[in-house]
N, C-alpha and C positions, 0 to 999 in steps of 0.2 A: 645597521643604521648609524649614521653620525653620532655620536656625542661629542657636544663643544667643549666637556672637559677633561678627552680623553687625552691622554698623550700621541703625539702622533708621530710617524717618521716616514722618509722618501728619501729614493736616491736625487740629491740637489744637482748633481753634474749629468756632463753629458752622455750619451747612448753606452754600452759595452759592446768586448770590451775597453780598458782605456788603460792607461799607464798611472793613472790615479783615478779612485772615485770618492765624490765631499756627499755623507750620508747625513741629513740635516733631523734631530729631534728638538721635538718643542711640549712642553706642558708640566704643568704639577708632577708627575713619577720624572723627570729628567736625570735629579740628580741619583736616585735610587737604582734607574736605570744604567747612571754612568760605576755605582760602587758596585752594581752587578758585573755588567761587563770587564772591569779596568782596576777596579779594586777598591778606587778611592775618590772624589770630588777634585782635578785638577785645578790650578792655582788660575783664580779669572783673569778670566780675555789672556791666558797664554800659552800658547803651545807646548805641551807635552809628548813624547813619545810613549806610548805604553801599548803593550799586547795584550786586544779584545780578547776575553775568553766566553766557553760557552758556559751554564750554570754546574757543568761538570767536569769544569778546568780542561779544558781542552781549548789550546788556542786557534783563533777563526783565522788571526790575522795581525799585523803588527802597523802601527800610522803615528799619525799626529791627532789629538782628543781635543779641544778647546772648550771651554764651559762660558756661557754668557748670562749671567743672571737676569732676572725681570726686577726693572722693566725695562733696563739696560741692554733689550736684544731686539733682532729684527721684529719678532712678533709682539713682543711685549712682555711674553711670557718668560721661563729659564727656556732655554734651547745650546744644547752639546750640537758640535759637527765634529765626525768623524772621518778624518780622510787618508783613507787607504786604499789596498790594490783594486784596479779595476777590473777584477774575473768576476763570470758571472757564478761559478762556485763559492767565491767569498761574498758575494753581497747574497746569496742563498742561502748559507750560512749561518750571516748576519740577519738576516731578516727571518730565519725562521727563530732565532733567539729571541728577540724582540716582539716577534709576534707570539711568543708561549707565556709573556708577562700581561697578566690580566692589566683591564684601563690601557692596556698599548693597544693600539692598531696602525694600519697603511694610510697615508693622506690621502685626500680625494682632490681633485682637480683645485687649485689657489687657494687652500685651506690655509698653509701658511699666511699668504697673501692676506687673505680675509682676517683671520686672527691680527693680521697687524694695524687691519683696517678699524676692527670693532675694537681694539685694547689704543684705538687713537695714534697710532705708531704712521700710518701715511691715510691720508685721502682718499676719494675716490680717483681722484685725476692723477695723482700720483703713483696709485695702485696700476692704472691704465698704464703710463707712462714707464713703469717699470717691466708691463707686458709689454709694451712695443719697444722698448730697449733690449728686451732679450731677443725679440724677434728680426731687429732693426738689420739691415742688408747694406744701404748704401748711408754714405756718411752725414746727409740731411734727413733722414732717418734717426742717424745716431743724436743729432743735434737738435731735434726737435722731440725725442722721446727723454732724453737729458734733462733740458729744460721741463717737463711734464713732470719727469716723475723727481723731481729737485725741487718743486715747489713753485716755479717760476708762476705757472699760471693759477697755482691757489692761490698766491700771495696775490695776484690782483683780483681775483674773486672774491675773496675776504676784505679785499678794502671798500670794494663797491657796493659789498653786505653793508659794512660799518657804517657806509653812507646812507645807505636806503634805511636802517636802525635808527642813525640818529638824526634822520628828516621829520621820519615818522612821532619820533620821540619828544622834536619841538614842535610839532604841530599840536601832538595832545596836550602838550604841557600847557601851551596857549588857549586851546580848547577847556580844560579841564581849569585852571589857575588866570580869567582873563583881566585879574586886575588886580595880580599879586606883582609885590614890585622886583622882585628877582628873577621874575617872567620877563622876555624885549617884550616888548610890544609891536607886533603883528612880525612876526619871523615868518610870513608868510612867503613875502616877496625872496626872502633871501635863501629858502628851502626850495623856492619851486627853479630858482635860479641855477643852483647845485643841482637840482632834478634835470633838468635840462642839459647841462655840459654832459652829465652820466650819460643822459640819453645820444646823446652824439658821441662820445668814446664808445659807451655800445655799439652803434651803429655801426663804427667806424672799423672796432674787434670785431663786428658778425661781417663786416664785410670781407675779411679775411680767411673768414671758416673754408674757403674751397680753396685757398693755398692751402691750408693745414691741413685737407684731407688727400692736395692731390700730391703731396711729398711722401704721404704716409701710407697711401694706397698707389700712387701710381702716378708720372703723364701720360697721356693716351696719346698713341703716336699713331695714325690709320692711314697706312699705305690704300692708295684707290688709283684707280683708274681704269684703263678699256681692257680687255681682253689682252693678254700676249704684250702687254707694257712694261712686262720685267718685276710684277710686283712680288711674285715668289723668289727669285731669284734676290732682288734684295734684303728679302728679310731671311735670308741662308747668308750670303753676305756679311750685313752687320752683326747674324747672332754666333759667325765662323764658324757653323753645322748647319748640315742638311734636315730643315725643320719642316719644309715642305717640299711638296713633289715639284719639279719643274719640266716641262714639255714644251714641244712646239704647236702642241693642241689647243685650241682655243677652248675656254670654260674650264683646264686644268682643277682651280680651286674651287670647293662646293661649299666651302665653311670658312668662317674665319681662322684663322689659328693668329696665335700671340706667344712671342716672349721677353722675356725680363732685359732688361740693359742697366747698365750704371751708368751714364754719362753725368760728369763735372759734381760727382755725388748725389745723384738723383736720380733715381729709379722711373726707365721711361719701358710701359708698356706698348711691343711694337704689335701694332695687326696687321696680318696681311688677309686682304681682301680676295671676295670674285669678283672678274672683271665686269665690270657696269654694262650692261645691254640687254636687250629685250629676249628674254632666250624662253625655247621651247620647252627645253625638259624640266619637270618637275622638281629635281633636283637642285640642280645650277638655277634655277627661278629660285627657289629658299637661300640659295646663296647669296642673289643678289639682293634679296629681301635683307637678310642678314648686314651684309654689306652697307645696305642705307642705315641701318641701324645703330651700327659702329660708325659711322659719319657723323650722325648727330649727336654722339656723344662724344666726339675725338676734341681734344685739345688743341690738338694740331693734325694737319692733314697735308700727306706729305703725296700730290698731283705727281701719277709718273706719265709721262707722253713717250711713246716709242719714238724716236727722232727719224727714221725712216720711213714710219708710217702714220704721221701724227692725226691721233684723234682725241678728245676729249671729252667723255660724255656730256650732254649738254646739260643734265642736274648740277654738273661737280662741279662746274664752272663758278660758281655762287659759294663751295665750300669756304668758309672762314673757323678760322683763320687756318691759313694754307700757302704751302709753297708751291711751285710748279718742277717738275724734278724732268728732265730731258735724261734718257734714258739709248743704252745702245751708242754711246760715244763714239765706240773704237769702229763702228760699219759706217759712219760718215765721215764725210772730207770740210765740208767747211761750216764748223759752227752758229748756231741760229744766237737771233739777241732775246728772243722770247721768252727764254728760260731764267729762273733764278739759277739754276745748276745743274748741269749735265757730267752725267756718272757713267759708267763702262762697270758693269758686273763681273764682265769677264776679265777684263784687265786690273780692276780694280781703282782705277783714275776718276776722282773725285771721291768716294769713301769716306775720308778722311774730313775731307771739307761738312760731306752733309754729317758727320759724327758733331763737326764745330758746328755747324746751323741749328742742328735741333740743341745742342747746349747750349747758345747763344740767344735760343727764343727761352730757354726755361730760365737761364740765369737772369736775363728781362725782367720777365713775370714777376721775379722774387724778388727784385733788387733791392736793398733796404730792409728786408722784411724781418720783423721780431722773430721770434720762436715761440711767445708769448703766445698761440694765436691756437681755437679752437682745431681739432682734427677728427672727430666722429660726430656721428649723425645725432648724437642724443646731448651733443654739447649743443651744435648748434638748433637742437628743436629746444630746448629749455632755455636758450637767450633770446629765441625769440619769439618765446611766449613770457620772459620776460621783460622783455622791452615793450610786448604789445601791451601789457600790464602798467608798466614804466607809462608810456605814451598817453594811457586811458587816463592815468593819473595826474599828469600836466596838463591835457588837452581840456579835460572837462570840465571845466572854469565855472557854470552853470552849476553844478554838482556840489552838495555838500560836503567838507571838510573830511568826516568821518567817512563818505564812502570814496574819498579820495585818496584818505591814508589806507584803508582796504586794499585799495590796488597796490599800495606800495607795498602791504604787507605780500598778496601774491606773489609781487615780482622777487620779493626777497626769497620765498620760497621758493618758486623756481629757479632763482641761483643759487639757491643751496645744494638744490636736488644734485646741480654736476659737481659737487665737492662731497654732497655723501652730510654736508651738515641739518637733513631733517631725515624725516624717517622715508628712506631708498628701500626698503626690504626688497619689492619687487623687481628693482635693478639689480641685487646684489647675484643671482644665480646666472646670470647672463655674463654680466661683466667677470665672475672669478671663473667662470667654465673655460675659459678662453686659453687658462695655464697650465703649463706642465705638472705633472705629478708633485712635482720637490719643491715648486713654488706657491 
């Protein structure tokens, strides 16, 4: 079982083995731990050379030792890294050393993380933020987990605490003191004033929440259309491997399949579909069910029409937002105007262009846009259950004072909840499960 004040240690780098690996300790025995190993407490925050040994002088391995005192470390606490060779004989080794010292043991999934959380060291958004920066793929990823776990988006959660605190604060004082003369007199109008701009910058941050998650999970890019429209063969195409099967059989695909792209730094999820039609087999029917299904949630839907045999299922026709993609280039002679764009699979003529198309609708979407801006489902369900808090609290004019500041008190609690500033216990196993061992 856990104890929170055991010492803890994990390999902090990547998989083995590696040409280095940064073995990260944190807790009360640190330093005890580093005069067992090394000999002696190295000089802070700087790099040492010295050869780990085992407690019967037998060297494990030779690195670089670093000491960071608390509260002066990531976690808050003293924490050593140790970075040495990356065999998995030497961090064996090492780790069965470290695990023969009573009070030491292995981390468990973002224990570091959490420790830094509860000794005040980052946030909860920041905590997040530094998950999805290690996890981050493409460079609007990088630039939007940056900003999270850098503070960018506590720092405006905190001021709009500070607001909703001291609304609350000259309401009571009025209530409480209404004819003390260092009281204004009736600060009503000029709280509910401020309540109100709050409430339209919220509005204005929660309307942003599905940019912030569709950078950080994905655009949904859904190839559709008939039967034999070329949609398997473009999504082998763009992802240059054969990711699905392709034939000249009509109903080929029974499932979706999807994979990853980076286009213009942003991560676009491509699907390829079953072709749209009324079909008999049991099978290819879950297909097309599937199919509808990934429609309605696609961001973008990318219409392919065979240009020799043009058909267009009559549901897709209505898909928005959507392009129409003419398909089969290089087996026709004279170009239709019907199409936004017509592609050759086999030649590969046009590619390029719909690589810029689908960049050019996402760059759109985002144009302008902060970084500042929610990305999980638990930011945006507590903003807007505190705005509908916020709202309950300017709206009800009928309503008395105290249970108007009530609502403010709410709303303040539920923007705390996405920073971690009340009591989250029941958050906290979810959100730290998410990290690797060393973090």
């Amino acid at each position: 079982m856990a104890v929170l004040n055991d010492t803890i240690y994990a390999l902090s780098s990547g998989a083995l083995p590696s040409g280095v690996s940064v073995i990260r300790i944190s807790g009360p025995l640190t330093k005890d731990i580093l005069v067992r190993l090394i000999g002696s407490v190295p000089t802070v925050r700087q790099a040492s050379y010295r050869t780990i040994r085992t407690r019967n002088d037998q060297p494990i391995d030779s690195g670089l030792v670093l000491f960071f005192p608390a509260p002066n470390s990531f976690t808050g606490e003293d924490v050593a890294e140790l970075q040495i060779h990356g065999s998995r004989a030497v961090l064996a080794a090492l780790f069965h050393a470290l695990g023969d010292i009573p009070g030491v043991r292995m981390a468990v999934e973002g224990e570091f993380s959490r420790r830094a959380f509860e000794n005040g060291k980052l946030d909860l958004v920041e905590v997040e933020g530094l998950a999805d920066l290690i996890g981050a793929e493409t460079e609007m990823q990088r630039r939007l987990a940056v900003e999270h776990s850098a503070g960018g988006l506590s720092i405006l959660y905190d001021s709009w605490a500070e607001r909703l605190t001291r609304a609350r604060a000259l309401i009571e004082a009025e209530l409480d003191f209404p004819d003390e003369d260092d009281v204004p007199g009736s600060v009503s109008d000029m709280v509910w004033a401020d309540m109100g701009k709050l409430r339209s910058d919220m509005e204005h941050h929660l309307a942003a929440a599905s940019a912030g998650e569709i950078i950080r999970d994905g655009f949904k890019v859904v190839i559709a259309g008939a039967p034999n429209a070329g949609k398997s063969s473009l999504l082998n195409a763009l992802a240059r491997r054969d990711v699905a099967i392709v034939t000249e059989i009509a109903g080929t695909t029974r499932d979706v399949l999807q994979v990853d792209l980076d286009i213009n730094g942003f991560l676009i999820k491509l699907y390829d579909t079953a072709g749209l039609r009324e079909a008999d087999d049991r099978v290819e029917m879950e297909g097309v069910r599937r199919a509808r299904l990934a429609l309605r949630d696609a961001d973008l839907v990318l219409m392919l029409v065979d240009m020799t045999d043009p058909q267009i299922p009559d549901d897709l026709e209505q898909a928005s937002p959507h392009v129409t993609v003419g398909t089969k280039k290089d087996l026709i002679d004279i170009a239709a105007d019907r199409y936004d764009l017509q592609i050759s699979t086999a030649t590969g003529d046009g590619l390029t262009e719909l690589r810029w198309l689908i960049g050019n609708v996402v760059d759109k979407r985002f144009a302008g846009l902060s970084m500042a801006i929610p990305s999980r489902q638990r930011h945006k369900d507590s903003l807007t259950r505190c705005l509908t808090a916020l709202d309950a609290a300017i709206s009800q004019t009928d309503v008395n004072l105290e249970l108007r500041t009530e609502q403010l008190r709410i709303a303040a609690e539920y923007l705390g909840r996405i920073t971690g500033r009340v009591d989250v216990e029941q958050l906290l196993e979810v959100i730290f499960s998410e990290f690797c061992i060393g973090k």
